[in-house]
N, C-alpha and C positions, 0 to 999 in steps of 0.2 A: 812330318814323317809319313805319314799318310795319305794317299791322295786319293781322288775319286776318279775315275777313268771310264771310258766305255770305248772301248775297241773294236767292239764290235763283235765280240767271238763269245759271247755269254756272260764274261763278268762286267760286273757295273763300277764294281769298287773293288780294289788291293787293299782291305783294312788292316792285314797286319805288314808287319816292314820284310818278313819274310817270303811274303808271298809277292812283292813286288817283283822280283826274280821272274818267278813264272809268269805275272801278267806281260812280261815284257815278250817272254820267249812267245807267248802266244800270238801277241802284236806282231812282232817281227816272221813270224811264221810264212816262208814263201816270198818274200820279198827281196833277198838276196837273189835269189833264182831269177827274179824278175831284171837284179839289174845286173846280173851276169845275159843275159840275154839281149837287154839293151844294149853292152858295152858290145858284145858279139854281134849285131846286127852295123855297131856303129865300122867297127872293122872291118866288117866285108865292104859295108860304102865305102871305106876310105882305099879299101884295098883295089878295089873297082877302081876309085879315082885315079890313083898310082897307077896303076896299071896300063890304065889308055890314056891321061890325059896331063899324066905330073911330070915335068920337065921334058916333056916328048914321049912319055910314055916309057916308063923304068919298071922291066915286067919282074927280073927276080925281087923288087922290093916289095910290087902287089902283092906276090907270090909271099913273101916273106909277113907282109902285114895279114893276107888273109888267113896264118895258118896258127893266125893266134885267136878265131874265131869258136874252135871248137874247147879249145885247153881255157878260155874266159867262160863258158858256158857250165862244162866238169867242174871249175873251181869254185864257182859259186853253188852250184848244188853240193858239193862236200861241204862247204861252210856252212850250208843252210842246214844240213844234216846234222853237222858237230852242233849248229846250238840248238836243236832239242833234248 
């Protein structure tokens, strides 16, 4: 039921089962954000790629992939938000 943990953020141990809840939220804290970020930087490269160099260069699909850059960015800091 219990486990011991260090996460790094001041607790050592979750000793009771209710508190495991919270060591997680604390864990996970920022980390979405982080891979909202990464998916949004992976988009623009790809949108770049599209752009100038994917079947001759298909600009409204760039266009199309890159404008999903900032709405993966927003999404992940609202999630990150709700699980606090």
């Amino acid at each position: 039921m219990s486990r011991a943990r260090n996460d790094g953020v001041g607790f050592d141990k979750c000793i009771l089962p209710w508190m495991e809840r919270e060591c997680w939220r604390l864990n996970m804290t920022g980390k979405m954000t982080k891979v909202g970020l990464a998916a949004s930087a992976v988009s623009i490269a790809a949108s770049i790629y599209i752009y100038f160099s994917y079947n001759g260069g298909d600009e409204m699909l760039g266009i199309f992939v890159g404008l999903w850059a900032p709405t993966l960015i927003l999404y992940a800091q609202e999630l990150d938000k709700l699980s606090e």
